[in-house]
C-alpha positions as CSV (number, residue, x, y, z in Angstrom):
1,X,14.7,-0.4,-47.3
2,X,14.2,-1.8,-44.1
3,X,13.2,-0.2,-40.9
4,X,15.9,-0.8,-37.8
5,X,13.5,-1.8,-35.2
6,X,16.6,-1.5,-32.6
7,X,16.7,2.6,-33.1
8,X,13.0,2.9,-32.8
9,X,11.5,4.1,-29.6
10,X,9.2,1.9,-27.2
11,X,6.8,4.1,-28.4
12,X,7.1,3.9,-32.0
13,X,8.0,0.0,-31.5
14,X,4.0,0.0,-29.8
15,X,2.5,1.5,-32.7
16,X,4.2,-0.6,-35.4
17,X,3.3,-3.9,-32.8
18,X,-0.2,-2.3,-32.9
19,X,0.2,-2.1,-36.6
20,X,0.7,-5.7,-36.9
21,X,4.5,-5.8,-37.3
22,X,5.6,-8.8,-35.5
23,X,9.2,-7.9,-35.3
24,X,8.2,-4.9,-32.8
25,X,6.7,-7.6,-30.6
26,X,10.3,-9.6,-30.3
27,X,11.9,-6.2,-30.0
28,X,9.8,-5.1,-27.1
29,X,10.4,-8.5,-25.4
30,X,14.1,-8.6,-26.0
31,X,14.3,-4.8,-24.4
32,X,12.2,-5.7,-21.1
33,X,12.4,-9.6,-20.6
34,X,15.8,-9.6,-18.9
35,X,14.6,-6.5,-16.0
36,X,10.9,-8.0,-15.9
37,X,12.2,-11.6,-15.3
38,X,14.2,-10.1,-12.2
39,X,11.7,-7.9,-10.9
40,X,9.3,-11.5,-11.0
41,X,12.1,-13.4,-9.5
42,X,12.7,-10.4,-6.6
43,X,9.4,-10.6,-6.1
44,X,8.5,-14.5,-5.6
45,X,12.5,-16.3,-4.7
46,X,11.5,-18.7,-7.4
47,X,13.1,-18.9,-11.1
48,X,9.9,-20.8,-12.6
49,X,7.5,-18.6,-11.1
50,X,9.5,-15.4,-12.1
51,X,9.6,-17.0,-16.1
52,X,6.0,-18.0,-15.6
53,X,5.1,-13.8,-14.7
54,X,7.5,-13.0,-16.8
55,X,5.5,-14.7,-19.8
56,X,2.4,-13.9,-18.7
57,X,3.3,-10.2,-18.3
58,X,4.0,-10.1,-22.0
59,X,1.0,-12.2,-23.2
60,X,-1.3,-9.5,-21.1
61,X,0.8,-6.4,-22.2
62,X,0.8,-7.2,-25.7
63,X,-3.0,-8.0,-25.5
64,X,-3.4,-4.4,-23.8
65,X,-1.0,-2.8,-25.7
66,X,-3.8,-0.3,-27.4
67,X,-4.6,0.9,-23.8
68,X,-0.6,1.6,-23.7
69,X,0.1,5.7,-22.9
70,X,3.0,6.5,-25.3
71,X,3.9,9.4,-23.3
72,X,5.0,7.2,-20.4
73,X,7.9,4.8,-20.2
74,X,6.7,1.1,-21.2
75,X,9.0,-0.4,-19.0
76,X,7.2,1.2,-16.1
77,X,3.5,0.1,-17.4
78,X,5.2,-3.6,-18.1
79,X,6.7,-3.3,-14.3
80,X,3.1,-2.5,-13.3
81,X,1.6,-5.5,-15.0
82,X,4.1,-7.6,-13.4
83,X,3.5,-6.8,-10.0
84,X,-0.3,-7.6,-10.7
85,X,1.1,-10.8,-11.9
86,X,3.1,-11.4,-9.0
87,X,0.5,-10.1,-6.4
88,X,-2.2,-13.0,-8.4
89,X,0.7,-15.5,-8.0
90,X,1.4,-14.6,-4.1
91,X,-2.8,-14.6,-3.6
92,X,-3.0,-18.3,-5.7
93,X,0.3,-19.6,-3.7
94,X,-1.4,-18.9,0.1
95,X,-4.9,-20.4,-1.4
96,X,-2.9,-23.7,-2.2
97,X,-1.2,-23.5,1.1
98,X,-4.5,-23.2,2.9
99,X,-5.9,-26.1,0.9
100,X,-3.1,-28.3,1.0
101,X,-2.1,-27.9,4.7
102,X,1.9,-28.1,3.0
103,X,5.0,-26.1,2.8
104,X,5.9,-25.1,-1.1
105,X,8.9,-26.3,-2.0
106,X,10.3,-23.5,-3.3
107,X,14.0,-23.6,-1.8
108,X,14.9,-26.3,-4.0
109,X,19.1,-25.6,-4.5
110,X,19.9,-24.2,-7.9
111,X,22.0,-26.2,-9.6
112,X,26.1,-25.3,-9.4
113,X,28.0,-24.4,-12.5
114,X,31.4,-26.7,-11.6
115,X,33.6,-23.8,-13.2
116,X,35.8,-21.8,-11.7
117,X,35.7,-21.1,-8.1
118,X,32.5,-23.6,-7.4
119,X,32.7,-23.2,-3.2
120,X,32.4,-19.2,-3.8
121,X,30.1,-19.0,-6.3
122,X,27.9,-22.2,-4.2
123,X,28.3,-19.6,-1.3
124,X,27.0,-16.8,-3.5
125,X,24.1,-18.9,-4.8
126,X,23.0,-19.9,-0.8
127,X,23.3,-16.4,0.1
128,X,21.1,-14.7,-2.9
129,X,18.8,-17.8,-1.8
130,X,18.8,-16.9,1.1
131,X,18.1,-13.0,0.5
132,X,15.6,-13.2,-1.9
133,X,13.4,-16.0,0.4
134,X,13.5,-13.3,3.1
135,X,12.4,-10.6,1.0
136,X,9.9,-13.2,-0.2
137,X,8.9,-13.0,3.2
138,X,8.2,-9.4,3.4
139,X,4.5,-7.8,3.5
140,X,3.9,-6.6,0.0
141,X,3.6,-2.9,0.5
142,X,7.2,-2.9,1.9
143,X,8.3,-6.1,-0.7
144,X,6.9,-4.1,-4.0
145,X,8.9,-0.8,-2.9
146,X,12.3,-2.7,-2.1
147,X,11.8,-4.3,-4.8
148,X,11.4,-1.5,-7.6
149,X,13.9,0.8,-5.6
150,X,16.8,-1.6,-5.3
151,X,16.8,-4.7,-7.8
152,X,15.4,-2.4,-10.4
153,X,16.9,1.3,-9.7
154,X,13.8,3.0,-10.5
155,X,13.7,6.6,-8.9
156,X,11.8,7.4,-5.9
157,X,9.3,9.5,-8.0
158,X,9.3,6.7,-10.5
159,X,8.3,4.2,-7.8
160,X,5.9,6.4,-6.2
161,X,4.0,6.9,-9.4
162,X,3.9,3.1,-10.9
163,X,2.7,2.1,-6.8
164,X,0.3,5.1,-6.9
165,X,1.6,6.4,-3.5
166,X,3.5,9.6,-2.3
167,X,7.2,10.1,-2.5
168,X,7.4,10.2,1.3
169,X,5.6,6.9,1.2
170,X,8.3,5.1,-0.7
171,X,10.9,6.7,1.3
172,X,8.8,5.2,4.3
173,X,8.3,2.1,3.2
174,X,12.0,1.8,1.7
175,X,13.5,2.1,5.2
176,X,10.7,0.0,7.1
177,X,11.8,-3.1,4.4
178,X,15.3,-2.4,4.8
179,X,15.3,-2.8,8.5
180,X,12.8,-5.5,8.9
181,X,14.7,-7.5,5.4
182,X,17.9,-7.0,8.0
183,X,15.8,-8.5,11.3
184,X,14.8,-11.3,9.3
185,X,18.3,-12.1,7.4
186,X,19.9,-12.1,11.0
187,X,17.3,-14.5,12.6
């Protein structure tokens, strides 16, 4: 009899990953790639970056994964490691810019699906572009709470906890990022 590693908890998927059951692994990963991917790609405005995170957010969870509280949510300690991640990729991106006295050229176009209604969806594709550069653009305290609040829907307790900072904080630093996101998408 087999064990259905889709009806097992993140906790119990932990322990049999732990236990050297390879299959909890790829079930963990299939659960939180698609909502760490976005959270990486909020975070940086760039789809290569956000895989590399992504990747490397799994490769150091797994690693860590006997350090893993059971009682909490694994998404929220995966969402945790991320934003180290993306905090170490914002850090090695402003040393290269320093060093190599260039722009990154991060705002290459995305390539257009020719279905369907291309000039809409080629609208849609400059304008999420365009939003996610400017909150790219955003300090980091403000970014990382925009971030978790509105791409990813966690709760304001939630958010307060995985930042380590007061509700009233997030609720602060939700409305600062708001308003400045809208100074900076109007020009």
């Amino acid at each position: 009899m087999s064990l259905d590693l889709g009806a097992c908890s993140d906790g119990e998927l932990a322990a049999l990953a732990i236990g050297g059951r390879q299959g909890a692994y790829t079930e963990l990963m299939r659960r939180h790639r698609d909502a760490i991917f976005r959270f990486a790609r909020a975070h940086t405005a760039n789809d290569d970056a956000a895989l590399d995170i992504t990747q490397q957010t799994f490769i150091a969870g797994f690693a860590a994964l006997k350090r893993f509280d059971q009682s909490r949510p694994l998404k929220h300690w995966l969402t945790r490691i991320a934003l180290n991640k993306c905090r170490d990729w914002a850090r090695r991106r402003t040393v290269r810019a320093l060093f190599s006295f260039a722009t990154p050229l991060d705002n290459a176009p995305d390539p257009v699906d020719l279905s369907a209604d291309v000039e809409r969806e080629a609208s849609d594709r400059q304008e999420l572009a365009h939003v996610l550069k400017a909150m790219s653009g955003l300090p980091t305290r403000l970014k990382d709470v925009l971030v978790l609040r509105t791409v990813e829907g966690l709760s304001q307790t939630e958010t307060a906890a995985l930042l380590g900072i007061t509700e009233k904080a997030v609720e602060t630093r939700l409305h600062r990022a708001r308003n400045k996101l809208q100074d900076i998408l109007r020009g």
